[in-house]
C-alpha positions in Angstrom: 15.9 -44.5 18.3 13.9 -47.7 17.2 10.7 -48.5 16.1 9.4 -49.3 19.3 10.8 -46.6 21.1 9.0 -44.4 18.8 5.4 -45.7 19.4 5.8 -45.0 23.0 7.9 -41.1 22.6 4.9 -38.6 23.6 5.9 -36.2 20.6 5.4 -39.2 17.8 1.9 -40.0 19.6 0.7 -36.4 20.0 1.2 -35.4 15.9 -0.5 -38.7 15.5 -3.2 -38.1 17.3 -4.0 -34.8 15.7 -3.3 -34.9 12.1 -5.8 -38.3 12.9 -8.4 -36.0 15.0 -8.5 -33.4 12.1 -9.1 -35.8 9.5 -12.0 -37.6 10.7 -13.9 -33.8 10.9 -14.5 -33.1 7.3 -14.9 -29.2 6.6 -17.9 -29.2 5.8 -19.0 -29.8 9.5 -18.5 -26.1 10.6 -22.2 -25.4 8.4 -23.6 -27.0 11.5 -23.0 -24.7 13.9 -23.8 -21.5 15.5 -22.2 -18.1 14.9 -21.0 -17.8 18.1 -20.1 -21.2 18.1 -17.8 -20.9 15.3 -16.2 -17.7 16.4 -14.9 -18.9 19.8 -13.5 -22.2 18.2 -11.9 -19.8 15.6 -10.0 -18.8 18.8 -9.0 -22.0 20.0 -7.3 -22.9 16.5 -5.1 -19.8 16.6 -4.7 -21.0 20.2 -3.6 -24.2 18.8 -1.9 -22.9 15.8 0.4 -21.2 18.7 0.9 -24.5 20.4 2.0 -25.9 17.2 4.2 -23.1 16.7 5.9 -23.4 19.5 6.4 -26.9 18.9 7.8 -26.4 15.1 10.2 -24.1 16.4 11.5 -26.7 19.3 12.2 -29.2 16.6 13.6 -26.6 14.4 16.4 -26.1 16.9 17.4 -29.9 17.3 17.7 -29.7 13.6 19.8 -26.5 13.3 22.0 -28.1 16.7 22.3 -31.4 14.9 23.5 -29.7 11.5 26.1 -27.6 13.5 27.3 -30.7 15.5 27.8 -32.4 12.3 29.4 -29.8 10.2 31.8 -29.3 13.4 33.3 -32.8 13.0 36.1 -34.2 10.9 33.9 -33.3 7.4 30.6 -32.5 6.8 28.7 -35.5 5.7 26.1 -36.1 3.4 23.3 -32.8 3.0 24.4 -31.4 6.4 25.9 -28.5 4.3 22.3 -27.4 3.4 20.5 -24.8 5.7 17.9 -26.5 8.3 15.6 -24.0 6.5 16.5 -25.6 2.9 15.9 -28.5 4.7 12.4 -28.2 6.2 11.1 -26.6 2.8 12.1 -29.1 1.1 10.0 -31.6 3.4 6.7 -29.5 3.0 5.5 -26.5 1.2 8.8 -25.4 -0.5 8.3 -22.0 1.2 12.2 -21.2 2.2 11.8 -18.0 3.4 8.8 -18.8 6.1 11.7 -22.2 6.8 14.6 -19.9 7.7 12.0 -17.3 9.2 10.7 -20.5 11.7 14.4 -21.4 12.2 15.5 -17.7 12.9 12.7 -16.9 15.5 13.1 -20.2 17.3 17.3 -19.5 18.0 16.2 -15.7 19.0 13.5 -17.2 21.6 16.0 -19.2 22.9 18.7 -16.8 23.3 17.1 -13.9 24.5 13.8 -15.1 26.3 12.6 -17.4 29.3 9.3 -17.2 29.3 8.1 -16.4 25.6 8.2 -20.2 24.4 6.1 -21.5 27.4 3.6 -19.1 26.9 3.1 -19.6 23.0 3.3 -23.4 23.9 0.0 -22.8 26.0 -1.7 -21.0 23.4 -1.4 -17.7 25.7 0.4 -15.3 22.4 0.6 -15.4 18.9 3.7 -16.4 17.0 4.4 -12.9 15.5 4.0 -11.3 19.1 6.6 -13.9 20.4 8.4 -12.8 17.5 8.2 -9.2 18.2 8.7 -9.5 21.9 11.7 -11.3 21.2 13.3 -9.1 18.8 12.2 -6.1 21.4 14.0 -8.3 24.1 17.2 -8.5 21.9 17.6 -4.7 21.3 17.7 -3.6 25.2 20.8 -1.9 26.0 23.8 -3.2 27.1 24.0 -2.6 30.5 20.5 -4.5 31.3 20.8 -7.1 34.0 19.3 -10.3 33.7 16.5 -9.8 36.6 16.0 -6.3 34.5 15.3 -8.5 31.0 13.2 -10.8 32.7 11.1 -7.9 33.9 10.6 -6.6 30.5 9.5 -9.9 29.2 6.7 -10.4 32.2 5.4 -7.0 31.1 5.8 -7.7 27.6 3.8 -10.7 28.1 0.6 -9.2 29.9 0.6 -6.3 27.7 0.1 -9.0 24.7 -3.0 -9.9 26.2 -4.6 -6.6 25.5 -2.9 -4.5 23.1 -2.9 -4.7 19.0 0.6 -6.0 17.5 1.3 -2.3 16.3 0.5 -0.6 19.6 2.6 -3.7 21.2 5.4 -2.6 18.9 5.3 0.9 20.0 5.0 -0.7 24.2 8.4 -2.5 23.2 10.4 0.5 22.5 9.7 1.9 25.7 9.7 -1.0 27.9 13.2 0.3 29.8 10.9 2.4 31.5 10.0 -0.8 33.5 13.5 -0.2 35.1 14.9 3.1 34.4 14.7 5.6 36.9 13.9 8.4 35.0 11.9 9.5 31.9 15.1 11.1 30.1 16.6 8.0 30.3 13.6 6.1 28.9 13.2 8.9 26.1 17.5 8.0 25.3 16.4 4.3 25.0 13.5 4.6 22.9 15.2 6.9 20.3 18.4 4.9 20.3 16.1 1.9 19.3 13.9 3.9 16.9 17.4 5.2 15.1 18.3 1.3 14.7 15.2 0.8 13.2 14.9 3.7 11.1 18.9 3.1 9.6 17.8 -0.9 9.2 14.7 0.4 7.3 16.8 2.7 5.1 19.1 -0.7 4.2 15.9 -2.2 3.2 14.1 0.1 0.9 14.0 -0.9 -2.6 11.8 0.2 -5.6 11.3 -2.1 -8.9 8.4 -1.6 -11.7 8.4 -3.1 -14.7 6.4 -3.3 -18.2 3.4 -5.9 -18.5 3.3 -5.1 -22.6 -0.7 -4.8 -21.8 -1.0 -0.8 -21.1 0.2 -1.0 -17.1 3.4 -1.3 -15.1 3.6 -3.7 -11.8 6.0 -2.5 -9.5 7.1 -3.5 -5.6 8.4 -1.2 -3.7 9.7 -1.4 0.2 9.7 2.1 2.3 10.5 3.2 5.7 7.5 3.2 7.9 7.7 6.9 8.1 7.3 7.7 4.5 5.0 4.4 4.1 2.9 6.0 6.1 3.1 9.3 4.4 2.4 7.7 1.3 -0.8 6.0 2.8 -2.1 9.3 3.9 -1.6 11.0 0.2 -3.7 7.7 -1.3 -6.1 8.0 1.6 -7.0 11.7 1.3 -7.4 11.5 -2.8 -9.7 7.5 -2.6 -11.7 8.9 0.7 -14.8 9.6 -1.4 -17.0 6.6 -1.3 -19.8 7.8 -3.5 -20.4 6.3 -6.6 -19.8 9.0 -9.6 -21.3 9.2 -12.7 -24.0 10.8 -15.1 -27.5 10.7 -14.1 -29.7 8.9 -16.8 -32.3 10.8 -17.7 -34.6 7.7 -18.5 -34.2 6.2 -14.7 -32.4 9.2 -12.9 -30.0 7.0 -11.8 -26.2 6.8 -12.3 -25.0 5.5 -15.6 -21.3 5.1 -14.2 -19.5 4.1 -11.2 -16.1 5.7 -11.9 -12.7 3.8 -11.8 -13.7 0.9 -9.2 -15.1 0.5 -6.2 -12.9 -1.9 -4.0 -10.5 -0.4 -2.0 -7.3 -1.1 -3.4 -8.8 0.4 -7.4 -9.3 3.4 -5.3 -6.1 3.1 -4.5 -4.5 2.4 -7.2 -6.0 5.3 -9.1 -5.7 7.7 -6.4 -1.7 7.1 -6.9 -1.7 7.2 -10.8 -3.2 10.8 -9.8 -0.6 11.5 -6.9 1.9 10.6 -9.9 0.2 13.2 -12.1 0.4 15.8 -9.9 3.6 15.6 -9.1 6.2 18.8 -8.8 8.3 17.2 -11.4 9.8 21.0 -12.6 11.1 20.9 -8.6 12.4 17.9 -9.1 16.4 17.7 -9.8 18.0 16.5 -13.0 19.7 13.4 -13.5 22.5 14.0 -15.8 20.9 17.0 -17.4 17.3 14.8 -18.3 14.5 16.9 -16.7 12.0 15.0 -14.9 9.0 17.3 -16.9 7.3 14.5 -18.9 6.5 16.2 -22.5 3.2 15.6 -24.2 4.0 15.6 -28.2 0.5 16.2 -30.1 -0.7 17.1 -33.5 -3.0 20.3 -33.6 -5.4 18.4 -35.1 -5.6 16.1 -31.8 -5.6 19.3 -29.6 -8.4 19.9 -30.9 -10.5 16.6 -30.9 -8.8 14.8 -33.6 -8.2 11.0 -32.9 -4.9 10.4 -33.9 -2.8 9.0 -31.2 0.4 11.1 -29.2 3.7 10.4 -27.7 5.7 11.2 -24.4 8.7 12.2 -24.2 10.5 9.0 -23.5 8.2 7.3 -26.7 5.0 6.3 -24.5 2.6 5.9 -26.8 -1.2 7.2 -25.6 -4.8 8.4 -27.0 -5.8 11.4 -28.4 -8.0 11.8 -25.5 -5.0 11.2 -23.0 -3.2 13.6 -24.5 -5.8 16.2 -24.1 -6.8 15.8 -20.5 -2.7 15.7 -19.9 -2.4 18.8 -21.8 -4.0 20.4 -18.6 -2.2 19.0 -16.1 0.3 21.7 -14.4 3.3 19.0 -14.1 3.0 18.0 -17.9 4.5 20.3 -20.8 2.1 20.3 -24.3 4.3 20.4 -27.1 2.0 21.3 -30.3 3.0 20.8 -33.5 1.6 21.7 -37.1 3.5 18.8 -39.7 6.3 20.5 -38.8 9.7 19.6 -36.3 9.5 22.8 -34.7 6.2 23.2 -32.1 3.3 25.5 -32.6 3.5 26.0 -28.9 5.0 24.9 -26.3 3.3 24.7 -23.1 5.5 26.1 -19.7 4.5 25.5 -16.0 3.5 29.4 -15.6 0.5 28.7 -18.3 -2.0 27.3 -15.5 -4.5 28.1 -13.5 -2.9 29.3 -10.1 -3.2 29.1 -6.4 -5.7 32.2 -6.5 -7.1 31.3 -9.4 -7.9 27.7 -8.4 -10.0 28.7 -5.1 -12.0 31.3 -7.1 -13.3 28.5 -9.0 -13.9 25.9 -6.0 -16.0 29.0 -4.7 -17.7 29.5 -8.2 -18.5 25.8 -8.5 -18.4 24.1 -5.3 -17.1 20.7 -6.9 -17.1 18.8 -10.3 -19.3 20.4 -12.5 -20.5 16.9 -14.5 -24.2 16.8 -13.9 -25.1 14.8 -11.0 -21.6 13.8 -10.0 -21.0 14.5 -6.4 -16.9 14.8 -5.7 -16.5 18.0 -4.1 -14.2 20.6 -5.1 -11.2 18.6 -3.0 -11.2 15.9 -5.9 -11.1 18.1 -8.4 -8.5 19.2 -11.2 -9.1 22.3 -13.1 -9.8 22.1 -16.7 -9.6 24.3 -19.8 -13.0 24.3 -21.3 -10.7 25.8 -24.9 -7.2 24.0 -25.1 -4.6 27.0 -23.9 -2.6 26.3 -27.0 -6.0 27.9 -29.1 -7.1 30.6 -26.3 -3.7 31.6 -25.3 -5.5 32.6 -22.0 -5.7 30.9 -18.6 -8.7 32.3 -16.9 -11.5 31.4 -14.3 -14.2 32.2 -17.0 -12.5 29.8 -19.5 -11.7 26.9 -17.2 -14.2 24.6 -14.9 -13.7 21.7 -11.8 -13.9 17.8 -13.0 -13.2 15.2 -10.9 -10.3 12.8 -12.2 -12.5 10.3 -13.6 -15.2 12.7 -15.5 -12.1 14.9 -16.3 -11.1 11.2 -18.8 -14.3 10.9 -19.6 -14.4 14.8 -21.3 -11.3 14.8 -23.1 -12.2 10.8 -24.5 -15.6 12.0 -25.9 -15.2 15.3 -26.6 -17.4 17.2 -24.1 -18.3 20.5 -25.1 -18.4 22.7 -22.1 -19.1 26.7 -21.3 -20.0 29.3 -18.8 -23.6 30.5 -18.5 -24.0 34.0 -18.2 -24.9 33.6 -14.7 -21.5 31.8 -14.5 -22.9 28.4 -13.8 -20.7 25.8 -15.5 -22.8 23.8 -18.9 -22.1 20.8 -20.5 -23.3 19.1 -23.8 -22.6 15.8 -23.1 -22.5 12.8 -25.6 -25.3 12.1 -27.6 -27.4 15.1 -25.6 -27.8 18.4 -27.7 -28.8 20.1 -24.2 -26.5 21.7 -22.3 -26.7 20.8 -18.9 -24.9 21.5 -15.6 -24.7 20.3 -12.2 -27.2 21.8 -9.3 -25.9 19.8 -6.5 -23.4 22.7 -5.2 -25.4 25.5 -7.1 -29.1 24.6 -7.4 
């Protein structure tokens, strides 16, 4: 096509006229305008980002056609063995997998809609609902008709107007119903396609982690949607408490602390570090004869406030304070020793505080007993106020509730802790010689 041709071709003249529209509007313009303003022109760029969409993926096929066309002749010539996604990366951005995504979509719209790219080249849906609709589109049985298919797609379509992408999902894998005659059949459809997904799921599910040398792991990990979301409940139900926690100051009576974080995904993150603690690792199975019990290895002298540093079993090196509060957890095996190879005591899973036991002390103290920390008794972990290895006893009148956070902070600083003799839990805490104890659940 020439140079002339070109200035007159409607597609060369439109991209011109926008990239040239957008950048004689500096940013900075949207400060002049009103709130509402702003949010209904937020809509018409996502409008327009569709229409752009729709038009990437159009040229993305006469790319992908041209390479095939060329790679189908006598020899492939010059960079037509590289992918049209390779390709467009290269041209922009560098982003290969959003290139092959763009290319992927746009042959599946073609192929299995009619209607899908008009509508996101009117702004009417969003790429990732053309996407999904699509993909929905692709998965209908065998024996649909074409007139059947096209239905599906019309009801697709409206329904995109009004539902969420998730709940548009769930519409798409029951979208036979549109031309099934009977609600068993529709129930046989949906499953079929929820099997597909789930065994396509299970094909994708990875795990990675790996060691920063700072003091933390990063890890990835890819689940089925089942147990993502199973996972997401855990790490809901043990971050849901939004209060700050702390210890009152006596000076302003405010809280001196604020616990682990505040932003969502710190709660997170700590809520599964505990998930990880409390897991039933003496139910889980052996790997080649390794238990999955994680061993605590710790001098006497640290069980009992010293401050030099303990092991795991697998060589983890941690604090004497992080050896203590782990010497309470029920999943996590103490193994004392004296300057000798052989332990003083070696902690077993029967050694803690019990079912029973465990609710007779949410009743006795309602929730962590830190004074004027308010986690309930639901984010609580139940401590030894004497390290079992000494006591030899695990009893409600020698144990008390902390929260995760104050149950660090007591074995890092060496809280002193006892029951009053009207069985309200005390504390001395640092730097206080007055024992103190938490009225909020027992004034």
């Amino acid at each position: 096509m020439s140079v002339a041709a070109l200035d007159t071709h409607p597609v060369p003249a439109c991209v011109r006229s926008a990239r040239e529209g957008f950048s004689a509007v500096p940013t900075t313009a949207w400060d002049g305008l009103e709130t509402g303003e702003v949010r209904r022109l937020i809509g018409e760029l996502s409008r327009l980002e569709s229409q752009v969409a729709a038009h990437k993926m159009a040229a993305a096929r006469v790319l992908e056609k041209a390479r095939k066309a060329a790679n189908a002749g006598d020899g492939p010539r010059p960079g037509t063995g590289t992918s049209t996604g390779a390709t467009i990366s290269f041209d922009f951005g560098g982003d290969r997998g959003s290139a092959d995504a763009l290319v992927n979509t746009a042959q599946r719209i073609e192929e299995q809609t009619t209607l899908i790219e008009n509508a996101l080249a009117a702004g009417v849906i969003t790429t990732k609902q053309a996407d999904l609709i699509s993909r929905a589109l692709a998965k209908l049985p065998d024996d649909v008709t074409a007139e059947q298919r096209e239905r599906c797609e019309e009801t697709l379509l409206k329904d995109a107007q009004k539902l969420t992408l998730k709940d548009l999902r769930r519409r798409a894998a029951r979208i036979t119903e549109t031309y099934r005659k009977t609600t068993d059949e529709v129930d046989a459809d949906e499953d079929e396609i929820l099997r597909r997904r789930e065994e396509e799921a299970r094909k994708k599910t990875s795990f990675s982690m790996w060691d920063n040398n700072d003091g933390t792991v990063t890890g990835r990990f890819t689940l089925p949607e089942a147990q993502g979301a199973m996972l997401k409940t855990a790490l809901d139900a043990l971050a849901a408490p939004h209060q700050k926690v702390g210890t009152v100051n006596a000076a302003t009576g405010e809280m001196d602390e604020v616990g682990f974080g505040q932003s969502y995904p710190q709660r997170l993150g700590h809520a599964f570090a505990t998930l990880v603690e409390h897991l039933p690792a003496d139910s889980l199975p052996s790997n080649g004869g390794v238990s999955a019990v994680v061993t605590v290895n710790l001098d006497l002298d640290t069980l009992m406030g010293g401050i030099k540093a303990a092991g795991l079993s697998d060589g983890t090196r941690i604090s004497a304070g992080e050896a203590r509060r782990l010497a309470c957890s029920a999943q996590i095996v103490p193994m004392v020793l004296n300057g000798k190879p052989l332990p003083l005591d070696l902690g077993s899973a029967n050694r803690y505080f019990n079912r029973s036991s465990r609710r007779a002390m949410e009743k006795r103290d309602g929730g962590c007993t830190t004074p004027g920390c308010d986690r309930d008794a639901r984010w609580t972990e139940a401590h030894h106020l004497n390290p079992y290895a000494i006591s030899k006893t695990t009893d409600i009148r020698d144990g008390a509730l902390l929260c995760p956070f104050h149950h660090h902070r007591a074995h890092e600083q060496g809280w002193i802790g006892r029951i009053n003799h009207d069985g309200h839990v005390e504390w001395k805490l640092p730097g206080s010689d007055t024992w103190q104890r938490n009225t909020r659940w027992r004034p």
